[in-house]
N, CA, C and O of each residue as an XYZ file, in Angstrom:
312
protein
N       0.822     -1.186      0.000
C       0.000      0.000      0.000
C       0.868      1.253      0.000
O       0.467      2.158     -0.732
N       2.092      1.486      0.756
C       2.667      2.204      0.981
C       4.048      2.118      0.172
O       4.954      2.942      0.290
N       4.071      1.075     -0.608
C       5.578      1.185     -1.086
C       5.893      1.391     -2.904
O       5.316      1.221     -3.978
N       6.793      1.717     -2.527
C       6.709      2.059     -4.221
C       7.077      1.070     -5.223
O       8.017      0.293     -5.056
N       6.486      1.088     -6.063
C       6.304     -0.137     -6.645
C       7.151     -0.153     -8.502
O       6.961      0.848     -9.192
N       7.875     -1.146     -9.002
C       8.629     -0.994    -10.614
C       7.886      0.159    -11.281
O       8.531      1.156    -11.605
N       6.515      0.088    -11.518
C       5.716      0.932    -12.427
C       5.969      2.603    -11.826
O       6.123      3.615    -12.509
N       5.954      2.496    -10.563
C       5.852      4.040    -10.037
C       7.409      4.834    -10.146
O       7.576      6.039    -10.333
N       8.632      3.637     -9.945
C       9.847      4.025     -9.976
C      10.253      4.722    -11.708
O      10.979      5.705    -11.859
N       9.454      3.781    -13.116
C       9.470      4.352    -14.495
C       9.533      5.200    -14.466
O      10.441      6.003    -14.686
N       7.904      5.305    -13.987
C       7.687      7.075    -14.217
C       8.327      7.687    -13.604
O       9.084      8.286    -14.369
N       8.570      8.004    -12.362
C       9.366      8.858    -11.616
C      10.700      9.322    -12.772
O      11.061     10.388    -13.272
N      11.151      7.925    -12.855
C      12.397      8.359    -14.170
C      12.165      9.360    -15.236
O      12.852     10.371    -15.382
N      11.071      8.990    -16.036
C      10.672      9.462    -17.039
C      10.845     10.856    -16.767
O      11.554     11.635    -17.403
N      10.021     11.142    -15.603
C       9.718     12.780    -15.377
C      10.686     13.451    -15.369
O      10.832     14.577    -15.844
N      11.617     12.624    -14.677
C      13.182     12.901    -14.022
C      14.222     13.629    -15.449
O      14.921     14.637    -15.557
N      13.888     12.618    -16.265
C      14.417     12.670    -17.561
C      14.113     13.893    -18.693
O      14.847     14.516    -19.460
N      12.597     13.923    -18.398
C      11.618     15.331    -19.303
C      12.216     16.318    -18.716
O      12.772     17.132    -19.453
N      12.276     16.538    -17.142
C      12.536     17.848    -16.605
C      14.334     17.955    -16.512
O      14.844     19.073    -16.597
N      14.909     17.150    -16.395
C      16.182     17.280    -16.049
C      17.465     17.234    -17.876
O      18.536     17.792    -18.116
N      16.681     16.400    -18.619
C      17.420     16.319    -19.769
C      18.534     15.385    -19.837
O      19.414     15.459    -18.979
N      18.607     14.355    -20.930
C      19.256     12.865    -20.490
C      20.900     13.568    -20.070
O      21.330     13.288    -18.951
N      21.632     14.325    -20.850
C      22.748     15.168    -20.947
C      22.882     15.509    -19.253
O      23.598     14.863    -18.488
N      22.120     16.543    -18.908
C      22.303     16.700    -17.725
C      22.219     15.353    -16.541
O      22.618     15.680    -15.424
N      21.811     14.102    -16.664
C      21.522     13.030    -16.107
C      22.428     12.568    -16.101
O      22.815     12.082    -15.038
N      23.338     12.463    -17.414
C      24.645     12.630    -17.358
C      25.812     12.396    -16.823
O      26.542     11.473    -16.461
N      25.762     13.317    -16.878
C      26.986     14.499    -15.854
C      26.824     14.380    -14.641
O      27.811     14.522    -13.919
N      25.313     14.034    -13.960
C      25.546     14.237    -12.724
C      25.846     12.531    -12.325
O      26.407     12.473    -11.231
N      25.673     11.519    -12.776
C      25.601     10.505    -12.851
C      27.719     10.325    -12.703
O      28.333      9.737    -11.813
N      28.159     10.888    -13.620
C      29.713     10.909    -13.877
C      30.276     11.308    -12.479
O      31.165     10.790    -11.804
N      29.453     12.427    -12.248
C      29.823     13.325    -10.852
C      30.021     12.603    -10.105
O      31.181     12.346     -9.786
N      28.715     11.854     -9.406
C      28.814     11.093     -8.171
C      29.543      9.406     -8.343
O      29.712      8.675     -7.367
N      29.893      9.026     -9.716
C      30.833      8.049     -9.718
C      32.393      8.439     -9.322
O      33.107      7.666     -8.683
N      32.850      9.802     -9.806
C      33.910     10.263     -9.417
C      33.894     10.354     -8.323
O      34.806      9.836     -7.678
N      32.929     10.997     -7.724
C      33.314     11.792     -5.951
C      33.163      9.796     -5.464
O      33.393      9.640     -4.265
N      32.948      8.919     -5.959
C      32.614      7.489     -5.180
C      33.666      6.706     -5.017
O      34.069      6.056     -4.052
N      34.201      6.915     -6.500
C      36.160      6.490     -6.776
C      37.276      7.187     -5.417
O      37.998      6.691     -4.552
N      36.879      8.657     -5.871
C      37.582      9.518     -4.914
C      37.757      8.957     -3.362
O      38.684      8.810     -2.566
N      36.543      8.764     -3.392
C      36.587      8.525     -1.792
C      37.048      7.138     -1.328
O      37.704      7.122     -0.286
N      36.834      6.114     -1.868
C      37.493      4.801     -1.829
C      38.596      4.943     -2.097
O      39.166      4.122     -1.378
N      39.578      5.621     -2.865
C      40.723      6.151     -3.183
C      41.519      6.451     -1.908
O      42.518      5.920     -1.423
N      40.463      7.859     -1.383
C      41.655      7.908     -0.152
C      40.939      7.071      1.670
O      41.319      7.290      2.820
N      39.926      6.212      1.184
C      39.937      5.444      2.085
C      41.257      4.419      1.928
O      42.022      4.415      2.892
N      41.429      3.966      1.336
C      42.778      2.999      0.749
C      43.375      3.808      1.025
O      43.160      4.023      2.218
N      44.287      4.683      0.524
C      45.131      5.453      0.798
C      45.729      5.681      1.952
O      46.937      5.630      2.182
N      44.648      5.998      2.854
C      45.053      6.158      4.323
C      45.640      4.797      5.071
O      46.436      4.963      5.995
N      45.246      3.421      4.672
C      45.363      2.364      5.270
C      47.081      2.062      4.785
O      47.809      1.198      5.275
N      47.379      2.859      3.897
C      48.600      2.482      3.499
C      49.819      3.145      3.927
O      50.785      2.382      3.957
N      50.099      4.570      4.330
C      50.694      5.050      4.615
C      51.749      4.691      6.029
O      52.801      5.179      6.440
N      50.608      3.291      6.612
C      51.492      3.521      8.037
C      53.007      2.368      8.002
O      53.711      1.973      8.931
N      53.070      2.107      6.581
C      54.336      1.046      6.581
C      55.543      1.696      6.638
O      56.525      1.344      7.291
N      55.396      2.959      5.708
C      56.220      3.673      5.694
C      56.658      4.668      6.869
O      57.763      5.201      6.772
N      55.893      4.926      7.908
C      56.184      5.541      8.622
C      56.996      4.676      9.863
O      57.738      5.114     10.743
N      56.671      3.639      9.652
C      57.718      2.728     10.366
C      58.955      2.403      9.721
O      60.015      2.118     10.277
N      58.736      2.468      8.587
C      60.720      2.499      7.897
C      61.263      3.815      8.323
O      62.482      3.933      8.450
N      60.570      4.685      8.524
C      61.048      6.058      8.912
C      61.405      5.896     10.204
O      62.419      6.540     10.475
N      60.961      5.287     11.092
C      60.997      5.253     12.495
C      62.532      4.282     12.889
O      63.295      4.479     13.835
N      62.640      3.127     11.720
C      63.699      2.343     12.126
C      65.158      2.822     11.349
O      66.299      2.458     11.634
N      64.704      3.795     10.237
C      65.931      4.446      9.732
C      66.274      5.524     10.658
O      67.449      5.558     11.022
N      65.514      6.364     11.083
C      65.902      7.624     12.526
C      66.699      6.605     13.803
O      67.688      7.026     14.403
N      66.157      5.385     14.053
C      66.638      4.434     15.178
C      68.632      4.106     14.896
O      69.598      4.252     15.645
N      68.501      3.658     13.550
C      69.785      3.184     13.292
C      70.393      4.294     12.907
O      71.605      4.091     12.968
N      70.133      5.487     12.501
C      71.036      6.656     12.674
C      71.338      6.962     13.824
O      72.527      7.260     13.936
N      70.580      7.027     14.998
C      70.759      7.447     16.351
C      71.760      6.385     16.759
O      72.629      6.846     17.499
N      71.898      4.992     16.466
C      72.596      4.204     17.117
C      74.217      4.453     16.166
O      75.343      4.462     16.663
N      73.921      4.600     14.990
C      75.184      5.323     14.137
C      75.698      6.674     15.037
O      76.908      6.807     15.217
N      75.187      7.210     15.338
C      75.612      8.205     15.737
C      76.404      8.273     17.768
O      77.260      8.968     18.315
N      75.488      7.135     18.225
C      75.976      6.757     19.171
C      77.359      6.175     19.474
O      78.255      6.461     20.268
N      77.169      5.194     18.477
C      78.685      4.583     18.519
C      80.042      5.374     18.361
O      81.154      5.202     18.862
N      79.464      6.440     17.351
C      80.634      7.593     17.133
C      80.859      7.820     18.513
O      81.816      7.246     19.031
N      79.982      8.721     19.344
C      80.190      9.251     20.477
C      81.114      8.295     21.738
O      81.657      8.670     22.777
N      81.012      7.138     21.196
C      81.428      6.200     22.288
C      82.481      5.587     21.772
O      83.164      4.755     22.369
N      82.684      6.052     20.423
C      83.861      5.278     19.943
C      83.899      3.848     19.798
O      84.946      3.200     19.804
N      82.779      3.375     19.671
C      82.477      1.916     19.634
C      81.646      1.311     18.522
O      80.564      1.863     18.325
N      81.968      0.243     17.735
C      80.930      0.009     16.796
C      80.071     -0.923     17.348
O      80.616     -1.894     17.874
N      78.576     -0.858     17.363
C      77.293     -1.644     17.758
C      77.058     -2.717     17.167
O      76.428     -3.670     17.625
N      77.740     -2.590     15.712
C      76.414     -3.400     14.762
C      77.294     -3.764     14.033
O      77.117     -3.487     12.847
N      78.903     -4.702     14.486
C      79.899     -5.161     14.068
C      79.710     -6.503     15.038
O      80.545     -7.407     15.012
């Protein structure tokens, strides 16, 4: 009674289509596939970044210990 039903969804289109113009249906159709890419894009994106910030973390580590040994005159990692 209350739900919308294949036949009512057509038309809705149709109208959609008369008033809006297939061209413009379009474009906006392109739009929201891009902004959909986009965003899965930098959802991924973000999940990836944290490998590298741990090579960063263990290259700063073994410089500090490079740099230690100088100070101590001792090699560590011999």
């Amino acid at each position: 009674m209350g739900g919308i039903s294949v036949g009512k969804l057509l038309i809705l289109g149709c109208i959609v289509a008369l008033v809006f113009g297939t061209k413009k249906l379009r474009t906006i159709g392109e739009d929201a596939g891009y902004a959909i890419r986009s965003f899965q894009k930098a959802l991924r994106g973000d999940a990836v970044p944290s490998s590298p910030l741990a090579n960063d973390e263990s290259v700063e580590s073994t410089a500090l210990e490079q740099d230690m040994s100088q100070i101590d005159g001792t090699d560590r990692h011999s």
